[in-house]
C-alpha positions in Angstrom: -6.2 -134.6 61.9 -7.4 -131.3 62.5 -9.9 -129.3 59.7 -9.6 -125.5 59.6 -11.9 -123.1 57.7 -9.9 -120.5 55.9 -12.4 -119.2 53.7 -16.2 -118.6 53.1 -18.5 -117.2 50.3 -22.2 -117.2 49.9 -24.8 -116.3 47.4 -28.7 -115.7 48.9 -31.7 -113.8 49.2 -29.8 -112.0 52.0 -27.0 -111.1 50.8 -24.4 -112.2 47.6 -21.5 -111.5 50.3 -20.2 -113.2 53.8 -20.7 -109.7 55.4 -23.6 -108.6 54.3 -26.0 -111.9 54.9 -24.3 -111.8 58.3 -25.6 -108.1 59.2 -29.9 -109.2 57.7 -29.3 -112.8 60.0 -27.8 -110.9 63.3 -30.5 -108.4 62.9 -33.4 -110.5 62.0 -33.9 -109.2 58.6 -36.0 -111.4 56.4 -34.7 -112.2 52.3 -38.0 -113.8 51.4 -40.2 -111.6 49.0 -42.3 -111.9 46.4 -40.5 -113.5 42.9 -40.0 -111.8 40.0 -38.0 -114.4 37.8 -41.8 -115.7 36.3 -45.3 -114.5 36.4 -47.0 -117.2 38.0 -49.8 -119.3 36.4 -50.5 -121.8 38.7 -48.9 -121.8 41.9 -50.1 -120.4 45.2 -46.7 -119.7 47.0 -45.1 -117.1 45.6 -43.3 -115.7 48.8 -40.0 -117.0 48.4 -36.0 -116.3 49.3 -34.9 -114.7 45.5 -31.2 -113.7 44.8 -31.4 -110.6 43.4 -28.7 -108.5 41.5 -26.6 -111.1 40.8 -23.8 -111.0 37.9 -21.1 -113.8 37.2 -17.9 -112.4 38.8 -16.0 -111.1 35.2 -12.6 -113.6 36.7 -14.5 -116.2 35.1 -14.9 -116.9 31.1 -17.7 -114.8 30.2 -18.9 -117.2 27.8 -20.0 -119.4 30.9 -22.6 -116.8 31.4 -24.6 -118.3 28.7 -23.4 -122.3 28.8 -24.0 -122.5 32.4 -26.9 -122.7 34.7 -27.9 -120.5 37.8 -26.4 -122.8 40.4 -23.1 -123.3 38.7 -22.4 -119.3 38.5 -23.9 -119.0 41.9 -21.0 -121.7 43.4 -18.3 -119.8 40.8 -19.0 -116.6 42.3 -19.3 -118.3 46.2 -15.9 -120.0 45.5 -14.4 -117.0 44.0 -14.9 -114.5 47.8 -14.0 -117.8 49.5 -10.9 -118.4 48.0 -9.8 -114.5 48.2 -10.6 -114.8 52.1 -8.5 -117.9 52.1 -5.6 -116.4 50.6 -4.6 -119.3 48.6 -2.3 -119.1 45.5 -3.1 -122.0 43.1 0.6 -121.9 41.3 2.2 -122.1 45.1 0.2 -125.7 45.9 -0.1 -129.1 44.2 -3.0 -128.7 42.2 -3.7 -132.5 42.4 -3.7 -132.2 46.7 -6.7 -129.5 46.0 -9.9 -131.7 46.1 -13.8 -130.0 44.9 -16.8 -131.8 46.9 -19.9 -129.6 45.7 -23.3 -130.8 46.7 -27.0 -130.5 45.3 -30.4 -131.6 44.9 -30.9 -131.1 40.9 -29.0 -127.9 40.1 -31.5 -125.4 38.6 -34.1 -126.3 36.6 -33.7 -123.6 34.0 -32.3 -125.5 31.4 -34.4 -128.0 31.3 -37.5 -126.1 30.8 -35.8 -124.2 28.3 -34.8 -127.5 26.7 -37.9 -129.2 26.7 -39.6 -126.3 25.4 -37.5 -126.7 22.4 -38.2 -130.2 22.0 -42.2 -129.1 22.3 -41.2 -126.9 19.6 -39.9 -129.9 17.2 -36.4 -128.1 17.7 -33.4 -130.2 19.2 -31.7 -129.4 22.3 -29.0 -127.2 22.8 -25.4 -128.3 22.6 -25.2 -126.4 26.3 -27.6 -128.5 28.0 -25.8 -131.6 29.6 -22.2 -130.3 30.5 -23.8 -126.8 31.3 -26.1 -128.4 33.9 -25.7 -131.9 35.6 -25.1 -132.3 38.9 -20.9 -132.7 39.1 -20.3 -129.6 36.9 -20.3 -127.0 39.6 -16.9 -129.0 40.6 -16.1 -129.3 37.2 -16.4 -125.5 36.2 -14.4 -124.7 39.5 -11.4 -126.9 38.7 -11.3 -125.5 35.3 -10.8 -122.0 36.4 -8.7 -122.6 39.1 -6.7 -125.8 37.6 -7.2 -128.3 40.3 -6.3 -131.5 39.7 -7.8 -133.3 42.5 -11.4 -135.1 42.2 -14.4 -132.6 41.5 -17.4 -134.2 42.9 -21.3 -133.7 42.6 -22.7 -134.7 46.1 -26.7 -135.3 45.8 -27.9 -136.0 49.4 -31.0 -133.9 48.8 -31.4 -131.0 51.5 -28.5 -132.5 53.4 -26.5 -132.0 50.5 -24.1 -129.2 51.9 -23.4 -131.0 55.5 -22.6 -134.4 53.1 -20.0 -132.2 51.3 -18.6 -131.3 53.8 -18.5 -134.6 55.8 -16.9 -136.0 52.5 -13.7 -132.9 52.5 -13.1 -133.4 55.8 -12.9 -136.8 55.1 -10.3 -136.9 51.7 -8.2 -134.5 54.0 -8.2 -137.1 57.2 -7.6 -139.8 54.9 -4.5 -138.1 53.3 -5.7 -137.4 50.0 -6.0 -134.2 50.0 -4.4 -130.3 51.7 -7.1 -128.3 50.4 -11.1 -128.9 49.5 -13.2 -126.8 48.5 -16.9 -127.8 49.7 -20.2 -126.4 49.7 -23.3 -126.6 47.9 -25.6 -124.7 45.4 -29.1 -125.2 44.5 -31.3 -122.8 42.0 -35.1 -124.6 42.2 -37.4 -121.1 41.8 -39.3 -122.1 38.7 -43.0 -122.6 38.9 -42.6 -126.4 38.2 -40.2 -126.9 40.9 -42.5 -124.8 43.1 -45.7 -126.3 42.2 -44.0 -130.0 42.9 -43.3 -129.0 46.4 -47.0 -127.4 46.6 -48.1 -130.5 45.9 -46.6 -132.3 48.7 -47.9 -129.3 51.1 -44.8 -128.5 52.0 -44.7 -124.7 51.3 -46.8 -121.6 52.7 -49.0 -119.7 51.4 -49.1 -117.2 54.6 -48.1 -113.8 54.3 -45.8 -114.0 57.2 -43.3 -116.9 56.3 -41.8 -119.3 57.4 -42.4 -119.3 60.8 -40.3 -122.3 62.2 -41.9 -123.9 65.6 -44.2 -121.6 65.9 -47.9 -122.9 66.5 -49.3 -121.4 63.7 -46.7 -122.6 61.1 -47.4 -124.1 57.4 -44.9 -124.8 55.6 -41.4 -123.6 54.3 -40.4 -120.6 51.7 -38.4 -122.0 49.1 -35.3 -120.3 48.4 -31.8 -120.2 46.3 -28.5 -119.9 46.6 -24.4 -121.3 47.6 -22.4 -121.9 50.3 -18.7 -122.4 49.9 -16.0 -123.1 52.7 -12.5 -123.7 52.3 -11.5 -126.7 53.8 -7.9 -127.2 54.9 -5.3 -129.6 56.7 -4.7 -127.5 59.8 -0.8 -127.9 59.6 -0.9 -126.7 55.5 -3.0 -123.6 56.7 -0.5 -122.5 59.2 2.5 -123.2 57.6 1.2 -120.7 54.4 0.0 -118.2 57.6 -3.7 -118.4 56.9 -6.3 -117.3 59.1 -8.0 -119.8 60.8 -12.0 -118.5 60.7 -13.1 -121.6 62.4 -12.4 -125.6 63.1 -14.6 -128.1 62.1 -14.3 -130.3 64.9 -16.6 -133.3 63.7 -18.8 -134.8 61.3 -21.3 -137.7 60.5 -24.0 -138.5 57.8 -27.0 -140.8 58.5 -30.2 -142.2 56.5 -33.5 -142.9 58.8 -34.5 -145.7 56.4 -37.5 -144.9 57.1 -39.7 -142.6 54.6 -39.2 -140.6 51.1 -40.4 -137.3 52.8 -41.0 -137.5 56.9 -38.3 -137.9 59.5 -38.1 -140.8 61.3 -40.1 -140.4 64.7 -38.6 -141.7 67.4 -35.5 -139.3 67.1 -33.0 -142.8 67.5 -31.3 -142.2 64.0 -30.5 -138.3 65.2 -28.9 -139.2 68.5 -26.6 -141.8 67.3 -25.6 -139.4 64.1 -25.2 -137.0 67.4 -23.5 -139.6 69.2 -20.5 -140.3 66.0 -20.3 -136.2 65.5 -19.1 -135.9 68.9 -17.0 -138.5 68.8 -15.4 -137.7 66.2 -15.1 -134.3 67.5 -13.9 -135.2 71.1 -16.6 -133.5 72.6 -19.3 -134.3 74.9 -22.8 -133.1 74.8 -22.6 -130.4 77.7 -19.5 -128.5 75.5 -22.5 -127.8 72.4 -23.8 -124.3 73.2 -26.3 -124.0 70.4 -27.5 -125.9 67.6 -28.7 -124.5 64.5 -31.7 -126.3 63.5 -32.8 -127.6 59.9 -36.0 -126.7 61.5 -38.1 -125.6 57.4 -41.5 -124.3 59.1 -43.4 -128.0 58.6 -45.6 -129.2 61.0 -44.1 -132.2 61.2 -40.6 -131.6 60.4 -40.3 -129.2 63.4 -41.8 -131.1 66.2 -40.1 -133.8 65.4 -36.7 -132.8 65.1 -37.4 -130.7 68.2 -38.4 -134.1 69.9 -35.0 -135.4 68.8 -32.9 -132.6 69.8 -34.6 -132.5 73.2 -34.0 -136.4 73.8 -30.3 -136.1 72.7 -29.0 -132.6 74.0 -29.4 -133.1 77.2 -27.9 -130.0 78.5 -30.5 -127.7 76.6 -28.8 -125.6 74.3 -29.8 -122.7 72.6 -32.0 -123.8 69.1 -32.9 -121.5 66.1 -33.7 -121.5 63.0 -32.0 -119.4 60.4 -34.2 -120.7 57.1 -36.8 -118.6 59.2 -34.7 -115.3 57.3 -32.7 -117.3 54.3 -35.9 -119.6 53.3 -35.0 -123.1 52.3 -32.6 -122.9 49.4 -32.7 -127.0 49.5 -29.4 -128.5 48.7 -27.5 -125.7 49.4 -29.0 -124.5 52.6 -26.7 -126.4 55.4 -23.6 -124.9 53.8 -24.8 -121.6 53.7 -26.2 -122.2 57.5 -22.5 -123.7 58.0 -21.2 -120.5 56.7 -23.6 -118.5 58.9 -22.3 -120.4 62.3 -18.9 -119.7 61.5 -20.3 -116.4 61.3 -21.7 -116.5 64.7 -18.4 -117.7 66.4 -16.2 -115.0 64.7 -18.6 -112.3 66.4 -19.8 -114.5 69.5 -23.4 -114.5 68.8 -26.4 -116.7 68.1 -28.7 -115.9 65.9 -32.2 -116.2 66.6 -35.6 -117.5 64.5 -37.7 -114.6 63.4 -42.0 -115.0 63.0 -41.5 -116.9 66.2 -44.3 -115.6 68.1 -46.6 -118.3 69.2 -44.1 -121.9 70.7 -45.7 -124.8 69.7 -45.7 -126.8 72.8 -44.6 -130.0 70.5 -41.7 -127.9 69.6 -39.6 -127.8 73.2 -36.0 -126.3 73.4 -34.4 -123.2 74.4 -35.5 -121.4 72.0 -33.9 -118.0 70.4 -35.7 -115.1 68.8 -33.7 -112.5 68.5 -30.2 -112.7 68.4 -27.7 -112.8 71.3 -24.5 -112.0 72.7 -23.4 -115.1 74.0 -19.9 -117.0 74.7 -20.1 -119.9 72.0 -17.2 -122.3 71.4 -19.2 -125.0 69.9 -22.0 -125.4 67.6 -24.1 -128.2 66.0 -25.7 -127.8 62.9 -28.3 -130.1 61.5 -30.0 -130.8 58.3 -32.4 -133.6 57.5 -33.2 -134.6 53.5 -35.7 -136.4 51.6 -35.6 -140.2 51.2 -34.2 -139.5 55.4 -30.9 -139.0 54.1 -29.2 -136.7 57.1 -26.2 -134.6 57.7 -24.5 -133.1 61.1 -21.5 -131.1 61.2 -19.7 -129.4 64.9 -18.0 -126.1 64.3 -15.4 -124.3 66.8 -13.7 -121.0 67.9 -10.3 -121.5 67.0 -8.6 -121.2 70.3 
């Protein structure tokens, strides 16, 4: 069974709209600046990928503006451009055939600093806390509004969370359960305890210049925020309502290295089988791949690594680049927003390259992009790794 993409949204620090993050990625414009949500006290890395002006689309109860946290409005408002690009009416379709597969790391953690500050404070904690913050109630909040019946699911495969959500649509459409998911992701992590938890590991940069994905001189990643929300949909329901089919996605598959809570598993064996089952799936061989956007954060050893890996599996040398290099690493959320960016780059038949790149490490081989091309592209791979080596891959093609 064949999985179209009818509809995208997006919320980041380049851009609250499909359009505009597409013009700052295909031009090599940068989101990460310096926050502003907290003065920091403690931590070092305060260069990181902020969405700024945001305001909870007014379609949605307005009293969620208060009982919700930042990643459930972000994945309201990413739902809400996704399904007006899809052109689905919800009182034309079954509403139990409409499935919700959201995916996160933790949500935001804005509510429970507020909350614990309260308990510090001898005062209980708000009536707001649970429902407006656990990880299923992105889904929850989105069937609500739109009165889907269908499951609403909370997906929590760490930085691999958005690829997982996908992987999971496609699969309750394949498996007859579904006409219609909506799938994506949405993280919100930019508080200083979040921050200062990844500092701690040394996973984040203090440069000035960051991140700078496989370049020699890299550090460490920017953390960032955001959604990314596709519209997932049985191929023969789209075209028989006379959507417009933005994209296919051709194949799938989810891996766990079994190996470590934070590094990637070495010998790249794990990848090229999860490789191996994507195209499969797909009906594609290696050669037909013509780029593959990389999870590639600006680690040391996350880069190198999955470059090793990519080199030992694509054989045929595709183009590789790293869009976190502009968008920052938005954890959870940050493979559907790149998923939402490759569909992107096959509507305009480009690839996008990695900015900072100025110095190849040599233990990062590829062909590498950066700057963005004009280029042919029918197929791409993109790849996301997670904590505890929990792993995601998704293939996404021109509709022909």
């Amino acid at each position: 069974m064949t999985i179209a993409i009818t509809g995208l949204g997006v919320i980041s620090c380049c851009g609250n709209d499909v359009d505009t993050l597409w013009t700052n990625i295909s031009t090599g414009k940068s989101g990460i600046a310096p926050i502003s949500k907290f003065v920091p006290t403690v931590v070092q890395s305060t260069q990181v990928g902020e969405v700024r002006n945001f305001i909870l689309n007014s379609v949605f109860d307005s009293r969620w503006n208060s009982k919700t946290d930042t990643h459930i409005q972000y994945a309201l408002n990413a739902t809400k451009q996704a399904v007006d690009q899809s052109g689905l009416d919800f009182d034309k379709i079954d509403p139990s055939r409409v499935h919700t597969v959201i995916g996160t790391t933790g949500g935001s953690y804005n509510f429970i600093i507020k909350n614990q500050n309260r308990i510090d404070n001898k005062k209980a904690a708000l009536p707001n806390f649970i429902p407006g913050h656990i990880n299923n109630m992105s889904a929850a909040y989105i069937n609500m509004h739109y009165g889907i019946h269908g499951s609403g699911l909370g997906i929590s495969g760490a930085c691999a969370a958005g690829n997982q959500s996908l992987a999971v649509g496609s699969m309750l459409i394949e498996t007859g359960q579904a006409d219609v998911v909506i799938a994506g992701a949405s993280d919100s992590w930019l508080s200083e305890l979040t921050i200062s938890g990844f500092e701690s590991l040394g996973a984040l940069s203090y440069d000035e210049i960051l991140p700078r994905p496989f370049d020699k001189n890299r550090s460490g990643f920017a953390i960032s925020e955001g959604a990314g929300i596709l519209i997932l949909e049985n191929l023969e329901h789209a075209r028989r309502r006379g959507a417009d089919i933005l994209a296919i996605l051709s194949g799938y598959a989810m891996s766990s290295d079994a190996y470590h809570p934070t590094s990637p598993e070495p010998t790249g064996d794990v990848f090229k089988t999860m490789v191996t089952n994507t195209l499969h799936r797909a009906k594609l061989n290696i050669e037909d791949i013509d780029y593959v956007n990389a999870h590639a954060t600006g680690t040391v050893i996350g880069d190198a690594a999955e470059c090793a890996a990519i080199q030992k599996t694509f054989t045929n040398n595709p183009y590789i680049s790293s869009t976190k290099s502009m968008t920052g690493h938005s954890i959870g959320s940050t493979s559907a927003i790149e998923a939402v960016i490759c569909v992107q780059s096959l509507k305009h038949q480009q690839l996008p390259g990695t900015i900072n790149l100025d110095d190849l490490d040599p233990l990062c081989p590829g062909n590498h992009l950066n700057h963005t091309i004009d280029y042919p592209v029918k197929h791409i791979a993109s790849n996301s790794f997670g904590f505890g080596g929990t792993n995601g891959l998704i293939i996404l093609s021109k509709n022909n």
